[in-house]
C-alpha positions as a Markdown table, in Angstrom:
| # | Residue | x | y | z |
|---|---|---|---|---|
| 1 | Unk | 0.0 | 0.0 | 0.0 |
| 2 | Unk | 1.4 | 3.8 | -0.9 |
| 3 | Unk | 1.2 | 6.4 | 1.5 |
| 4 | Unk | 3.6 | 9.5 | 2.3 |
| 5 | Unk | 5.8 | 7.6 | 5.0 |
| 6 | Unk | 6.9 | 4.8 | 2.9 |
| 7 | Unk | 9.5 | 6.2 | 1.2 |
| 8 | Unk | 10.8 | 8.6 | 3.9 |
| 9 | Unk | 14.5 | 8.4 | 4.7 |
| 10 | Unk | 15.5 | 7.0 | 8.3 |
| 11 | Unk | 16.2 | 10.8 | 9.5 |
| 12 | Unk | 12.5 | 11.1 | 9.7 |
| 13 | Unk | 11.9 | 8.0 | 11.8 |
| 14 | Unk | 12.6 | 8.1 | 15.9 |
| 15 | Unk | 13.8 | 4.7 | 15.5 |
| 16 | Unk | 16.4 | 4.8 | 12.6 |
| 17 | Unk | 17.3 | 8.2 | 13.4 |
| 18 | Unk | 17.3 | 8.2 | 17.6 |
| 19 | Unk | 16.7 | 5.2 | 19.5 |
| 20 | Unk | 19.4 | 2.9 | 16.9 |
| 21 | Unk | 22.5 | 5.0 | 17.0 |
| 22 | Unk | 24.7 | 6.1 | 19.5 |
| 23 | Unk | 23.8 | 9.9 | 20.4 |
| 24 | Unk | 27.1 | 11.2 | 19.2 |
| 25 | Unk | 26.6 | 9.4 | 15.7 |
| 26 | Unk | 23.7 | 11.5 | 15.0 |
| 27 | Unk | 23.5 | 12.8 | 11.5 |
| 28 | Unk | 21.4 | 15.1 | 9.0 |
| 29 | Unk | 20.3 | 17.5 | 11.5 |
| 30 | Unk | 21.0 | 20.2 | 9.2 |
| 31 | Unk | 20.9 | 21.1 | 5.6 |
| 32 | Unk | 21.6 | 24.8 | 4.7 |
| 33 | Unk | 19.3 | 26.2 | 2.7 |
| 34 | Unk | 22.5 | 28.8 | 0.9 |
| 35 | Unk | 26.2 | 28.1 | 0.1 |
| 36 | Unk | 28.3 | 29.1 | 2.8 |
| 37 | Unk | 31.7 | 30.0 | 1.0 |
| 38 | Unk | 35.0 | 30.8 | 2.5 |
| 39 | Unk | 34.9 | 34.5 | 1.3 |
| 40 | Unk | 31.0 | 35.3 | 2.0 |
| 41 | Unk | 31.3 | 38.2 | 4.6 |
| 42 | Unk | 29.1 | 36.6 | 7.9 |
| 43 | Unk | 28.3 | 39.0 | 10.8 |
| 44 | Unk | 27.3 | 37.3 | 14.1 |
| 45 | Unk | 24.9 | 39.0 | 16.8 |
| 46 | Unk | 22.5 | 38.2 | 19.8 |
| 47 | Unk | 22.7 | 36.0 | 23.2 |
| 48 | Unk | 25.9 | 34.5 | 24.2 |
| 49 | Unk | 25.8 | 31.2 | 22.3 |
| 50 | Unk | 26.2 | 33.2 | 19.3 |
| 51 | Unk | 29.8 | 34.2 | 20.0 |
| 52 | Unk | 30.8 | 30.3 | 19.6 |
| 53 | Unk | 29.7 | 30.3 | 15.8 |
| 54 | Unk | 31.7 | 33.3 | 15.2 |
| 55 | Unk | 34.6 | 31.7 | 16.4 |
| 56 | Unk | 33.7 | 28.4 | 14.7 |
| 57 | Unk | 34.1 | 30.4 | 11.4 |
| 58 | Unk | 37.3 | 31.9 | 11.9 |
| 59 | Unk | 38.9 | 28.7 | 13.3 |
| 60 | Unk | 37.9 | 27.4 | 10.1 |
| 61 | Unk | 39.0 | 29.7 | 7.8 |
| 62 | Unk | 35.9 | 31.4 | 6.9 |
| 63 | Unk | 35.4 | 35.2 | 6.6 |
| 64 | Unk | 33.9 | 36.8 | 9.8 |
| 65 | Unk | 33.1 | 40.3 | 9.3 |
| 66 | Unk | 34.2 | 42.7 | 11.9 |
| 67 | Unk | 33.1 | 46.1 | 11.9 |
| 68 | Unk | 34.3 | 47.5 | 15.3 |
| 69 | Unk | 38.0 | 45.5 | 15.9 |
| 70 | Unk | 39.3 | 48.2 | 18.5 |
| 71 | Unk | 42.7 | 49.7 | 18.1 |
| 72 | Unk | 45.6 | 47.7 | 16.4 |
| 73 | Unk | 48.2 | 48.7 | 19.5 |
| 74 | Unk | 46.0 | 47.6 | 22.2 |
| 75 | Unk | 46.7 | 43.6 | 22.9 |
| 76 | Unk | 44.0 | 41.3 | 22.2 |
| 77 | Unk | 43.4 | 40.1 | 26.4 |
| 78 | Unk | 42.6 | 44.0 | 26.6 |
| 79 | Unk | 40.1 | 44.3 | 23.9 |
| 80 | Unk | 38.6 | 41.2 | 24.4 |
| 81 | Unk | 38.1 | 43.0 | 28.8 |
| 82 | Unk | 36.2 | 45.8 | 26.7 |
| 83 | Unk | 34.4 | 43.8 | 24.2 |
| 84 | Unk | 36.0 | 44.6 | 21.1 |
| 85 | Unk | 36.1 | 41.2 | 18.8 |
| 86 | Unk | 33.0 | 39.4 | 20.1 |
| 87 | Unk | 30.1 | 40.4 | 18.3 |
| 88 | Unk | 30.6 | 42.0 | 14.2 |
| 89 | Unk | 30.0 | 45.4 | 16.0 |
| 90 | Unk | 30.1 | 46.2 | 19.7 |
| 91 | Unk | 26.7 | 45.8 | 20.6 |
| 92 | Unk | 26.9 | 43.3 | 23.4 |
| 93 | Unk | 24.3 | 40.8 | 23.7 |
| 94 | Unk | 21.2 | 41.3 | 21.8 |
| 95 | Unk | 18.6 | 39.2 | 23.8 |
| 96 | Unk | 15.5 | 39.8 | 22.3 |
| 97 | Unk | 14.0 | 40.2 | 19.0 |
| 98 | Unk | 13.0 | 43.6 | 19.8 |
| 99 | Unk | 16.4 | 44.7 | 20.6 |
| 100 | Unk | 17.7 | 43.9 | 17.4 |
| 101 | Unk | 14.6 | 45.7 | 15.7 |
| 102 | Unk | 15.8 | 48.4 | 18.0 |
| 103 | Unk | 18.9 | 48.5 | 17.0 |
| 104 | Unk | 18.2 | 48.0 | 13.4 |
| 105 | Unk | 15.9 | 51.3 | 13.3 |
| 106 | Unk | 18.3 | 53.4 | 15.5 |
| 107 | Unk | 21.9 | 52.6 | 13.1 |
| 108 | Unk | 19.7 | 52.9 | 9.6 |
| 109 | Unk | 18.0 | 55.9 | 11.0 |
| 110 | Unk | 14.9 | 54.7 | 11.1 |
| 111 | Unk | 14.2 | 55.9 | 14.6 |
| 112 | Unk | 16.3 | 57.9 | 16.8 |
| 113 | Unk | 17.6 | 56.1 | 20.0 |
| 114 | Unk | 17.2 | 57.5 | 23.4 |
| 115 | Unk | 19.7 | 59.6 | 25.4 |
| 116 | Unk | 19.2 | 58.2 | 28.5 |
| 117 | Unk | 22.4 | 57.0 | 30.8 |
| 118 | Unk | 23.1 | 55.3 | 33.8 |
| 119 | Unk | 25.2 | 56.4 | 36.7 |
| 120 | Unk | 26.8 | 54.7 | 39.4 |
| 121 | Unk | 29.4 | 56.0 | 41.8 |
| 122 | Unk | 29.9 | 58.7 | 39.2 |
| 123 | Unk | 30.8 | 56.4 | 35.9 |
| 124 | Unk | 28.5 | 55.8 | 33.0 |
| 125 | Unk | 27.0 | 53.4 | 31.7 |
| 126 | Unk | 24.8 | 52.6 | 28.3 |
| 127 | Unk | 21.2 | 50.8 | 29.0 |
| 128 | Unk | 21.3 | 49.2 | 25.9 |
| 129 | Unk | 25.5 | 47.7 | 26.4 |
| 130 | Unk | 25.8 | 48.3 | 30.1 |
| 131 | Unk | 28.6 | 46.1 | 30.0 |
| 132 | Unk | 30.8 | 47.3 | 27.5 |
| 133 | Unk | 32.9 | 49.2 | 29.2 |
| 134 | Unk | 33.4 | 47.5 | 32.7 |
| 135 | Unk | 34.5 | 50.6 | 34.6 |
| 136 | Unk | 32.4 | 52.7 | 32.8 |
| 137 | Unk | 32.0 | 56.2 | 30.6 |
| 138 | Unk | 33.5 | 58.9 | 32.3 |
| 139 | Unk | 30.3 | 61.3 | 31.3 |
| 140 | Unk | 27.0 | 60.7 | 29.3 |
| 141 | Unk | 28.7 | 62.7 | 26.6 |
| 142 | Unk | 31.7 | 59.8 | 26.1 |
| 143 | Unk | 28.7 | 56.9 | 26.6 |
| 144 | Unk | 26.5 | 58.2 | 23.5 |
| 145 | Unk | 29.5 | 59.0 | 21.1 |
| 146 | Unk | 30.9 | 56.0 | 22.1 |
| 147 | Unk | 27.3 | 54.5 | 20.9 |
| 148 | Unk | 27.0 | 56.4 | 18.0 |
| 149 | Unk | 30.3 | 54.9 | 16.7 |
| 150 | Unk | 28.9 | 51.2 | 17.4 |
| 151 | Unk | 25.3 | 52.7 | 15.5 |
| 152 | Unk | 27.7 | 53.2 | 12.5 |
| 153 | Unk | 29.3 | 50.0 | 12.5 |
| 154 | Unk | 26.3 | 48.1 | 12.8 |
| 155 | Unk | 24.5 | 50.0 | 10.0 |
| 156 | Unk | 28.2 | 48.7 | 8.2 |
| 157 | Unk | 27.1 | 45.2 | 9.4 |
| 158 | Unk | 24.0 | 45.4 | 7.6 |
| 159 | Unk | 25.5 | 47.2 | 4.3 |
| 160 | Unk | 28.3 | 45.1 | 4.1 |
| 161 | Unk | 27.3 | 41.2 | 4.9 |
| 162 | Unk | 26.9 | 38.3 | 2.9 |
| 163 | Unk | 25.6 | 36.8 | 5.7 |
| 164 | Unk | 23.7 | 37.9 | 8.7 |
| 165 | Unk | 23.6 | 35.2 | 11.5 |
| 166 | Unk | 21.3 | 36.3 | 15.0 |
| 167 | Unk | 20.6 | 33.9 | 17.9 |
| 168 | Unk | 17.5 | 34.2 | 19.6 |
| 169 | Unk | 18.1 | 34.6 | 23.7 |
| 170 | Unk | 15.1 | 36.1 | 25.3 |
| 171 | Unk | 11.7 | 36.3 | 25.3 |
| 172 | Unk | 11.9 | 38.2 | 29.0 |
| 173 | Unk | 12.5 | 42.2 | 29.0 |
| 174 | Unk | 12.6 | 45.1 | 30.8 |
| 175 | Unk | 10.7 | 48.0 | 29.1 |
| 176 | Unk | 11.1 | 52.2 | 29.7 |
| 177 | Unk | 6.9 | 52.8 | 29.8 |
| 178 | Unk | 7.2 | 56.3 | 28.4 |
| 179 | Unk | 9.7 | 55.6 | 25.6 |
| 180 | Unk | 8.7 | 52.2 | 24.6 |
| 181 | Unk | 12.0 | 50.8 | 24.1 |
| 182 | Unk | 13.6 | 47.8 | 25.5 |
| 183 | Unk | 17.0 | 47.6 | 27.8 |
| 184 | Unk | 19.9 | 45.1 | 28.0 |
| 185 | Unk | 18.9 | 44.4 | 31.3 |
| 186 | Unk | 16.8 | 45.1 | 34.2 |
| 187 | Unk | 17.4 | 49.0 | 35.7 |
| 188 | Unk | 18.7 | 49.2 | 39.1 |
| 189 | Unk | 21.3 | 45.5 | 38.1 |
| 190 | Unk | 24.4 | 46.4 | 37.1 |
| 191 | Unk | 24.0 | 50.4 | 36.8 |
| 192 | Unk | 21.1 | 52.8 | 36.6 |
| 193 | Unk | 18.6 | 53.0 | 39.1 |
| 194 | Unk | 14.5 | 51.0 | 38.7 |
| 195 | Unk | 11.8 | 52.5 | 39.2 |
| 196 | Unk | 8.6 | 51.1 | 39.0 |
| 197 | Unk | 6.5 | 53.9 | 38.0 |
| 198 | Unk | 9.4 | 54.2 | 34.8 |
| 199 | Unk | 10.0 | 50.4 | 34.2 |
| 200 | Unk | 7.8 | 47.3 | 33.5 |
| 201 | Unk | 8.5 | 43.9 | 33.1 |
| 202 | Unk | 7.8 | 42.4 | 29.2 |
| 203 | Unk | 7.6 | 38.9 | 28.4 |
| 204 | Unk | 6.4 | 38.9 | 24.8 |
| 205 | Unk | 4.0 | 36.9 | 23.0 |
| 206 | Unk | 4.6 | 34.1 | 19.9 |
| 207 | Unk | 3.1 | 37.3 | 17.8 |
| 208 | Unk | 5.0 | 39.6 | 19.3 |
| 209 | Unk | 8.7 | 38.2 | 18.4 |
| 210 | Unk | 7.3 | 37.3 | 15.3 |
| 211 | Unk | 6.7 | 40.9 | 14.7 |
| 212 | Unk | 9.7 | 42.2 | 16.1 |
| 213 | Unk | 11.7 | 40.2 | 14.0 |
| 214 | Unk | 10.2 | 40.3 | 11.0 |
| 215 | Unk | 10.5 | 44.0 | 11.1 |
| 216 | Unk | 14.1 | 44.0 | 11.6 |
| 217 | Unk | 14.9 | 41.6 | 8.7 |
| 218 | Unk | 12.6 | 43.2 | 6.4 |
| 219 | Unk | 14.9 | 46.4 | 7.4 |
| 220 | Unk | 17.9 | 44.4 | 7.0 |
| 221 | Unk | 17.0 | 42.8 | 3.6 |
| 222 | Unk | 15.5 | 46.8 | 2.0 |
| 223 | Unk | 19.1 | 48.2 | 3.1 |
| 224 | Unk | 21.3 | 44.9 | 1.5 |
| 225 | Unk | 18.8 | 43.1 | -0.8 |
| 226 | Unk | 21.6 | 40.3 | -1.2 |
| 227 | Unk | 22.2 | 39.4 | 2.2 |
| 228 | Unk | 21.2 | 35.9 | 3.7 |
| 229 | Unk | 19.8 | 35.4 | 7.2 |
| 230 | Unk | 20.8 | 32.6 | 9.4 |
| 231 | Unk | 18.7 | 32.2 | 12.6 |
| 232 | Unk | 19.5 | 30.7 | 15.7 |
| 233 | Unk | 17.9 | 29.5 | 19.3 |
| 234 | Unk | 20.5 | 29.6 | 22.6 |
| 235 | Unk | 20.5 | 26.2 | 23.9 |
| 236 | Unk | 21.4 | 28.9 | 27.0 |
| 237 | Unk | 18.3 | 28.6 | 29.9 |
| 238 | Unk | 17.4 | 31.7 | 31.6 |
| 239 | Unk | 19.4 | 32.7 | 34.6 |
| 240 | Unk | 16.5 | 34.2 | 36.3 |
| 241 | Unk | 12.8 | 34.6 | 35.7 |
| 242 | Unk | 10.5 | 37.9 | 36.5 |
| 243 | Unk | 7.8 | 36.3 | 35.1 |
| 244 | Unk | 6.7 | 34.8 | 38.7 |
| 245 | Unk | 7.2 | 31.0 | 37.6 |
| 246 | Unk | 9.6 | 28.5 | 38.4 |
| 247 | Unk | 12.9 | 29.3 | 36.3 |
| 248 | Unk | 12.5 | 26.2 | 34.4 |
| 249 | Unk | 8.9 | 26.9 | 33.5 |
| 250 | Unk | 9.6 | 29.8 | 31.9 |
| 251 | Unk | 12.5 | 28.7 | 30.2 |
| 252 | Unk | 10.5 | 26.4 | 28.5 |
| 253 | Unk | 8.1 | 28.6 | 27.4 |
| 254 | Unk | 10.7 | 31.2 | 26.2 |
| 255 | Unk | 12.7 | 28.2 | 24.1 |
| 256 | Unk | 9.4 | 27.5 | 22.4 |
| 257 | Unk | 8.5 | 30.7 | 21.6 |
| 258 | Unk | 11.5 | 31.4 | 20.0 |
| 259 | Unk | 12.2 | 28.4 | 18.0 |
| 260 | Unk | 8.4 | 28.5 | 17.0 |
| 261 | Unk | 8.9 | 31.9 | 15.6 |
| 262 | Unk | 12.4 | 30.9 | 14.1 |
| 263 | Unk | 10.9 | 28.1 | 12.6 |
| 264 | Unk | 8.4 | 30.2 | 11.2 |
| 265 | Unk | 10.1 | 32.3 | 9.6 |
| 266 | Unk | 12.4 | 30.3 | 8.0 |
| 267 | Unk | 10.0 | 28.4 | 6.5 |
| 268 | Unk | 8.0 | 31.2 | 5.2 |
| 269 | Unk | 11.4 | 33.4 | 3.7 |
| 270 | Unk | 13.3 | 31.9 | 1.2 |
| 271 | Unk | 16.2 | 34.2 | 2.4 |
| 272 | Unk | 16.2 | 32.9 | 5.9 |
| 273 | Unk | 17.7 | 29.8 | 7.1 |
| 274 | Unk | 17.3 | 27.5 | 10.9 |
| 275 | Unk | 20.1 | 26.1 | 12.3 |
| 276 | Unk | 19.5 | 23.5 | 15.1 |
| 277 | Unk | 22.2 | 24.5 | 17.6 |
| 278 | Unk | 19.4 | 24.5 | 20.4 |
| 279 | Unk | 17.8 | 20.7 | 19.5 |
| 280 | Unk | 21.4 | 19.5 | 19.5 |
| 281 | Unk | 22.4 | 20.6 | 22.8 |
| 282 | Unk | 18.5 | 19.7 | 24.2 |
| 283 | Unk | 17.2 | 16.9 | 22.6 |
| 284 | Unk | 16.4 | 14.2 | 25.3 |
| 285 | Unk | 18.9 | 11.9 | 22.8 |
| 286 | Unk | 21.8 | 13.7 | 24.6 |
| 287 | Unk | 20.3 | 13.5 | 27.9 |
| 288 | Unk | 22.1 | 16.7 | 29.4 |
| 289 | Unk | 25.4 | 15.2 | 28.5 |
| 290 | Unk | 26.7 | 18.7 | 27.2 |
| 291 | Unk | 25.9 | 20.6 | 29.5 |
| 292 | Unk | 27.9 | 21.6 | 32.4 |
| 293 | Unk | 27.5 | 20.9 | 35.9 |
| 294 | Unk | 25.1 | 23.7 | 36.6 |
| 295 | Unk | 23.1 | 22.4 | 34.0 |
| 296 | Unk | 22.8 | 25.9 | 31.9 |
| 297 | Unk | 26.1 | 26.9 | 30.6 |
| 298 | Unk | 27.5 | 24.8 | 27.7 |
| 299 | Unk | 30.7 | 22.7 | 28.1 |
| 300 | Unk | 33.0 | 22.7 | 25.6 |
| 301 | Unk | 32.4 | 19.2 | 24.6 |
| 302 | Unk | 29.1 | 20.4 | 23.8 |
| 303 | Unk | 29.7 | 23.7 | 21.6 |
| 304 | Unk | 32.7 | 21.3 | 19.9 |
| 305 | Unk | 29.7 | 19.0 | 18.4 |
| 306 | Unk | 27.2 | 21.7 | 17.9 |
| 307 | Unk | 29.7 | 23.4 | 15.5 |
| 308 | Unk | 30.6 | 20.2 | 13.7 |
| 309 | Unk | 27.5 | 20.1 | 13.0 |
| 310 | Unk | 27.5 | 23.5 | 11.6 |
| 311 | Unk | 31.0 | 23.4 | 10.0 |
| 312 | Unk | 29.7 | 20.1 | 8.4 |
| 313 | Unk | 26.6 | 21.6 | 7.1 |
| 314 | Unk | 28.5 | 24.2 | 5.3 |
| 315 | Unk | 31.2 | 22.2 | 3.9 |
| 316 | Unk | 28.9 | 18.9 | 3.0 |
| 317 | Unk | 30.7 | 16.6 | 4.9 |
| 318 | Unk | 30.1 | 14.2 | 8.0 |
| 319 | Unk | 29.7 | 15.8 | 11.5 |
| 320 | Unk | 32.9 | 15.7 | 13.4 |
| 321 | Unk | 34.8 | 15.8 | 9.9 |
| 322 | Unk | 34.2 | 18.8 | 8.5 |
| 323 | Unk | 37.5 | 20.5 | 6.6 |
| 324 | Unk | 39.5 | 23.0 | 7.8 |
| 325 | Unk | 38.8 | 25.3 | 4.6 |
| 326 | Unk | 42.7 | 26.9 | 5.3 |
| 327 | Unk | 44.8 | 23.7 | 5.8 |
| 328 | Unk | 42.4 | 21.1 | 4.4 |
| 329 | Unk | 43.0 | 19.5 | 7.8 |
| 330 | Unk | 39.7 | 17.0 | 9.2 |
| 331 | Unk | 38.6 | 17.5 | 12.5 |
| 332 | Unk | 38.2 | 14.3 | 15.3 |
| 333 | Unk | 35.5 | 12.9 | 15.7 |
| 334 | Unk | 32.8 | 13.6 | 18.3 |
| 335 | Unk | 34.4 | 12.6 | 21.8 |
| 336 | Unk | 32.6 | 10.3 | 24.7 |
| 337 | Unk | 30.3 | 12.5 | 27.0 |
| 338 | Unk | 32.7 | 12.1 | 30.1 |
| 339 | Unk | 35.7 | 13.6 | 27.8 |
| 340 | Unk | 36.0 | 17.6 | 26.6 |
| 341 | Unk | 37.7 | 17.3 | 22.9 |
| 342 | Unk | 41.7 | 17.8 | 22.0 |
| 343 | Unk | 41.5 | 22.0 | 22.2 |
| 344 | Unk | 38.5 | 22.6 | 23.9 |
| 345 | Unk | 39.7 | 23.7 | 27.5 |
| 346 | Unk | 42.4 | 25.1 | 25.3 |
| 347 | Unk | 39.9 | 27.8 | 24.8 |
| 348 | Unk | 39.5 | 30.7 | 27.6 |
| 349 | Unk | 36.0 | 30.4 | 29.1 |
| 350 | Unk | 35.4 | 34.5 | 28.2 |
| 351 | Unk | 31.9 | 34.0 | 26.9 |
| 352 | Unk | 30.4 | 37.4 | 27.7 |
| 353 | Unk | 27.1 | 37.0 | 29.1 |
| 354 | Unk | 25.3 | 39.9 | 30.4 |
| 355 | Unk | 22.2 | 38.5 | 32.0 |
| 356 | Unk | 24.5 | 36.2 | 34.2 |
| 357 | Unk | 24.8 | 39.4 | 36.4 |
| 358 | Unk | 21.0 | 38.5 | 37.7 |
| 359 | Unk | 22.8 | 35.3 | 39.6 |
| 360 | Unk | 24.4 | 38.4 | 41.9 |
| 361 | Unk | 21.0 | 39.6 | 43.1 |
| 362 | Unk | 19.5 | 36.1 | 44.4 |
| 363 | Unk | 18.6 | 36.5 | 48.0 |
| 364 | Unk | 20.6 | 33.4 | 49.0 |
């Protein structure tokens, strides 16, 4: 008897694909929609997990687009301490969906971004990157030119890519009432002072990020018709929930939110691709295996296999053996869960991470 399933390959069976293999021998989790090449300019924004694909591409030889590199005499340990080098422009983490709209509008000119600072023990520091500079702006003068310079690489980011790639983080915000806009992080955290009558607590809707990011790309693809979008969902869990449920509750719902709406749109713009980095890391297959200890943060081990999924997806070979583009070298394969791979604690744990500041403010 015919029906659609007969002829389906074993990918699309739990069985074949799953329950038969050994986890780390999973395969076909990703087929990119666009040819990655070596010399396709790819800018890299939003939550922390998003910093590992950028450095996935230049380990590999690929052509990572940075619009905001910091000074050529300051050492690299002292502009990675003021964020030079980790996203394509010096935006810090982009959480939400609506930050990047925001930050869209503001560097295209669509929308002119507010001037408000916050102070703290007479330093400055920007609502929207309150972490860039860790000791902060010496005046509110110095914090908004120093923004208007990362406005203008951005708007570069946007002009100039081949490939835009933005990881999804959020779906929890803090909102100024009057001004409508969103901030990096709750008022009152790291810098600036809350106030309830001034800020409210967001935690937007399926529709909502939908909206918000379909604005911004629609932005993105009017100023650089050419450019490809790649779309991505931190495996990352919250740190901490205003949303007054239990943190993993409303991690749950923030995950599904955004890989509904990332799905979504990928499969409704032909210029927009998925990739899975957030089923690999959180499919019950693995069962936790790549996480850390405190069961949020990634381990190595774990961002290792993500990207040779991604690296192999681009180059059209087997995960765990996808070419080094430069030296035509093949990478190991996948390591046992109770063993980080050759080079991975090689790498400095600098992740920057904004919203792990909310760990500070726990009562315990």
């Amino acid at each position: 008897m015919s029906h659609p399933y007969r002829d389906l390959p074993p990918a699309a069976f739990w069985r074949t694909a799953v329950s038969d293999i050994n986890p780390l021998e999973t395969t076909d989790l990703w087929t990119p929609r666009h040819d990655l090449k070596p010399d396709d300019q790819v800018v890299t924004f939003g939550s922390c997990f998003a910093q590992h694909i950028s450095r996935a591409l230049r380990r590999h030889g690929f052509s990572w687009l940075d619009c905001e590199p910091g000074a050529d005499f300051v050492s690299e340990a002292l502009r990675s301490r003021f964020n030079y080098g980790v996203f394509s422009a010096r935006t810090g983490n982009i959480y939400s969906a609506k930050a990047l709209l925001q930050w869209v509008q503001w560097s295209l000119g669509q929308a002119t971004p507010p001037d408000e600072a916050w102070e703290r023990k007479g330093r400055y520091y920007d609502p929207f990157r309150p972490a860039i500079e860790p000791d902060g702006f010496a005046s509110a003068a110095e914090m908004l030119a120093s923004r208007q310079q990362t406005l203008d690489a951005f708007a570069r980011c946007i002009r100039e890519s081949d490939v835009f790639v933005f990881t999804l983080g959020l779906t929890e915000s803090w909102e100024n009432i009057a001004g409508g806009y969103t901030y990096a992080t709750c008022p009152g955290t790291n810098a600036g002072t809350f106030d309830p009558d001034s800020h409210v607590f967001r935690n937007y809707t399926c529709a909502e990020v939908q909206d918000h990011l379909e604005q911004a790309l629609t932005l993105i693809r009017a100023e650089n018709p050419k450019v490809r979008i790649l779309l991505t969902v931190s495996p990352v869990p919250l740190t901490a929930t205003a949303a007054g449920k239990h943190v993993v509750v409303s991690t749950t719902y923030s995950k599904s939110v955004l890989r509904a709406v990332a799905g979504a749109v990928s499969d409704a713009w032909d210029h927009v691709d998925y990739f899975p980095s957030y089923e690999i890391i959180t499919a019950p297959s693995f069962r936790g295996m790549f996480y850390d200890p405190n069961m949020r943060t990634v381990a190595g081990r774990g961002v290792d296999f993500v990207m040779s999924h991604f690296m192999a997806g681009v180059s059209g070979t087997a995960p765990g053996t996808a070419p080094d583009v430069t030296e035509g070298a093949a990478k190991p394969a996948a390591p046992p869960p109770d063993r980080a791979p050759a080079g991975a604690l090689d790498e400095p744990d600098d992740i920057k991470c904004e919203e792990q500041i909310l760990e500070a403010f726990a009562r315990h």
